[in-house]
C-alpha positions as CSV (number, residue, x, y, z in Angstrom):
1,X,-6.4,-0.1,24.4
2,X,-3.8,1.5,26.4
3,X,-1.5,0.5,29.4
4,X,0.2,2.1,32.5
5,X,3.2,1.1,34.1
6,X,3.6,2.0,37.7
7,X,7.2,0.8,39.0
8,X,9.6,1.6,41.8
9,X,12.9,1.0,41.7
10,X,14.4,-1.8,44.2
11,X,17.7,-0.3,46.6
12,X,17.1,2.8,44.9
13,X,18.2,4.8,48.0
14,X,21.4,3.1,49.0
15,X,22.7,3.9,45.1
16,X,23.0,6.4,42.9
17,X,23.3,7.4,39.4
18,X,20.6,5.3,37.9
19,X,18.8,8.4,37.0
20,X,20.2,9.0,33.9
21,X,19.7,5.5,32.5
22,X,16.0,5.4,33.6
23,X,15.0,8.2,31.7
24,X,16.6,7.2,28.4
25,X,14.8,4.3,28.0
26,X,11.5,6.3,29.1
27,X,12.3,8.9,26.9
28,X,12.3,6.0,23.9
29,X,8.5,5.3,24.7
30,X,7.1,8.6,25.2
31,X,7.6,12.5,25.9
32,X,7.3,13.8,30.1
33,X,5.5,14.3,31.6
34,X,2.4,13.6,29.4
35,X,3.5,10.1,28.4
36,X,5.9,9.3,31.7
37,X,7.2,11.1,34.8
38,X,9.5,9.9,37.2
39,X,8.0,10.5,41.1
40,X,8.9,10.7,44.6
41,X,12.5,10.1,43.4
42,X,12.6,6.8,43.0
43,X,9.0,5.4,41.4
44,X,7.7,6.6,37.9
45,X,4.8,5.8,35.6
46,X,4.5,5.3,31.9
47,X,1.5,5.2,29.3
48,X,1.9,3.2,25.8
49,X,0.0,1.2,23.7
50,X,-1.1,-2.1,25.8
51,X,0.4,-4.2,22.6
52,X,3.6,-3.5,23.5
53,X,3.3,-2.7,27.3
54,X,4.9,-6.4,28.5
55,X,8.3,-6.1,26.3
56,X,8.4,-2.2,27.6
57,X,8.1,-3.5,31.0
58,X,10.8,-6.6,30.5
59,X,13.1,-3.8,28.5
60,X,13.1,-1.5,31.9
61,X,13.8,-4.4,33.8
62,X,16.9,-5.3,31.7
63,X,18.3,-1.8,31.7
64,X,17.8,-1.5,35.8
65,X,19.1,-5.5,36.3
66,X,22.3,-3.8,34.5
67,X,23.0,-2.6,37.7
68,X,23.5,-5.7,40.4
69,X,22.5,-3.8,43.8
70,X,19.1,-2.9,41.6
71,X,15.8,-4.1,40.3
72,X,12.1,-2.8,39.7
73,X,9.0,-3.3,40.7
74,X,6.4,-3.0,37.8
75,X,2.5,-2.8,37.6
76,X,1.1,-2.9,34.1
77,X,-2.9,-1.7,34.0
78,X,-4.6,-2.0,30.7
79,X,-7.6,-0.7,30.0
80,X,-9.1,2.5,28.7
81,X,-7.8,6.6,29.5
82,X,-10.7,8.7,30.0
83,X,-9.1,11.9,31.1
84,X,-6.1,13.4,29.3
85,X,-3.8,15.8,31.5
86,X,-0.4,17.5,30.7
87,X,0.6,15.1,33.4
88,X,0.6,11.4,32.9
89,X,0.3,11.3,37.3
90,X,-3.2,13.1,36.6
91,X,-4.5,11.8,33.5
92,X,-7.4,8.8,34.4
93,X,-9.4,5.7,33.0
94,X,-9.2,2.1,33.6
95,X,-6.1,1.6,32.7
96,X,-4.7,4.0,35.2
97,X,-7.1,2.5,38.2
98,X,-5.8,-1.2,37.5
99,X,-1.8,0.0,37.4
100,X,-2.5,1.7,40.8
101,X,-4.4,-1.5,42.5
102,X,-2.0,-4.0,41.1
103,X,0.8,-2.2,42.0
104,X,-0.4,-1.7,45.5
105,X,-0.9,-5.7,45.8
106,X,2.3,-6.3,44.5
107,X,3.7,-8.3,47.3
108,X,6.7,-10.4,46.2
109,X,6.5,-10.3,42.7
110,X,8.2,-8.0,40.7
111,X,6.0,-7.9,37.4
112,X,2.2,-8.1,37.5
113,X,-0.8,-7.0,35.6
114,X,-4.9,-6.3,36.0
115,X,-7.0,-5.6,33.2
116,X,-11.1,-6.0,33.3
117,X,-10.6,-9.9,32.2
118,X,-10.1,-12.1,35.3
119,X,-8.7,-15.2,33.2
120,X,-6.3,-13.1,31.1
121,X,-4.9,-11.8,34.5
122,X,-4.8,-15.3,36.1
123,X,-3.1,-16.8,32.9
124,X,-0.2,-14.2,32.7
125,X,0.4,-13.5,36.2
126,X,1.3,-17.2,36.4
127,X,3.4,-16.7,33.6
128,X,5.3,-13.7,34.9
129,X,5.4,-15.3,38.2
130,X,7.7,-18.5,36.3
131,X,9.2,-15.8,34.2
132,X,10.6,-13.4,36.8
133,X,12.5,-16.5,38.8
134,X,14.8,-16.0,36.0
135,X,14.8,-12.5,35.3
136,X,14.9,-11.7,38.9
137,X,18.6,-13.4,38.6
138,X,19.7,-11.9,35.4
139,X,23.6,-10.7,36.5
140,X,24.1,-7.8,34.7
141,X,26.2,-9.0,31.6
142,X,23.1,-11.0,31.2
143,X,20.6,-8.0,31.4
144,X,23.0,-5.9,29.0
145,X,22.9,-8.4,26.2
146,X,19.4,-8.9,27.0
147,X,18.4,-4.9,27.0
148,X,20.9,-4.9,23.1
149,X,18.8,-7.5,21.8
150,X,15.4,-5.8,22.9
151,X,16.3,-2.9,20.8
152,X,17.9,-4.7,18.3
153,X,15.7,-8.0,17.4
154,X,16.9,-7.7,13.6
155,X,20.7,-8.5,14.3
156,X,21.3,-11.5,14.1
157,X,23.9,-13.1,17.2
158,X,27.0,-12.2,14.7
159,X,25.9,-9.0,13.9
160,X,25.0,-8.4,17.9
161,X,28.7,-9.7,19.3
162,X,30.0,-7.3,17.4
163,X,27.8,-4.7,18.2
164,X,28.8,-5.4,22.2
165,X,31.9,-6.1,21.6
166,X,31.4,-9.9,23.0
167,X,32.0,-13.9,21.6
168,X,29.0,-15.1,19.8
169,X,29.5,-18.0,21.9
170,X,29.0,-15.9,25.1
171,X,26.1,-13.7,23.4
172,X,24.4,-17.2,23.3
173,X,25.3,-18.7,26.6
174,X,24.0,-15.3,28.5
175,X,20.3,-15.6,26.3
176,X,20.1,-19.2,26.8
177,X,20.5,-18.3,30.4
178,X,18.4,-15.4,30.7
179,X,15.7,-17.3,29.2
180,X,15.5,-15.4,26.6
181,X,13.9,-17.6,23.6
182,X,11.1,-18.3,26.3
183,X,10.5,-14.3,26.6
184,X,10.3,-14.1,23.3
185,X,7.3,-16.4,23.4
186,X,5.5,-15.1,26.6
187,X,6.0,-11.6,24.1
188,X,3.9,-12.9,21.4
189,X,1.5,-15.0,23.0
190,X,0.9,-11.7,24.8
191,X,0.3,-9.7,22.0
192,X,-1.9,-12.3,20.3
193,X,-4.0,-12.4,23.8
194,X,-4.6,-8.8,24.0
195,X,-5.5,-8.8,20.3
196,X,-8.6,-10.7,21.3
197,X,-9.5,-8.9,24.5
């Protein structure tokens, strides 16, 4: 099963140089412009494996909340790709259909998802509905440390302060405050969920 994101970035035109940090963490899930392609300057969509498409989604949030005047809109679509293009923007299935239409109906949330099962997407767009009131806030110390210990789940928060230069103390202030232990279980509920799908 595979998953599109389809984001935008939020106060993208008022700032610049967020370019650069965008496609780095892009670039860690997939080549462009098959797997991802940033679009009409500011949007951009991305194709992985739907297992990991919610903690890709909450990693691009962290990187983008490093910046305070930003934040991202995201769609994820699972489902099925029936048409492979050198371009991810013209490549098609289900998958692709469900990123567009929930990203279209986004409204005020900034993280939904659609898949064909109604009660999977009424489950977890409750969930990431109570999730994004706190990751809508992350300040951007938060979303750093957040962002190190997405890429970094072995270390443990010794190994991490030093790696960011940081108190351990303040490493686990800022992920009791970003909700982070929470995350971590929406994460693998998720995964167990679309196991079964």
């Amino acid at each position: 099963m595979r998953a599109v994101l389809t984001g935008d970035i939020i106060n993208s035109r008022e700032h610049e140089g967020w370019q650069q940090e965008l496609v780095a963490i892009l670039d860690q899930y997939g080549t462009s412009p098959q797997d991802w392609e940033i679009y009409r300057g500011d949007s951009f969509q991305l194709e992985v494996d739907a297992a990991k498409a919610l903690k890709v989604a909450i990693h691009i949030k962290a990187v983008v909340k490093m910046r305070a005047e930003l934040d991202v809109r995201i769609a994820i679509g699972i489902g099925n790709k029936t048409y492979t293009a050198a371009q991810i923007t013209q490549a098609n299935g289900s998958a692709f259909i469900h990123s567009g239409t929930a990203f279209d109906a986004i409204k005020n949330n900034t993280l939904v998802l659609q898949s064909d099962y109604k009660d999977f997407d009424e489950t977890f767009n409750i969930m990431l509905a109570l999730a994004t009131l706190t990751m809508d806030n992350w300040p951007p110390v938060t979303a750093a440390i957040v962002k190190a210990r997405l890429e970094a789940p072995e270390l443990n928060q010794t190994e991490l302060s030093k790696q960011l230069d940081k108190a351990q103390s303040a490493i686990s202030k800022a992920l009791s405050r970003a909700g982070y232990d929470e995350v971590t279980k929406m994460l693998t509920y998720y995964k167990k969920q679309i196991e079964t799908l």
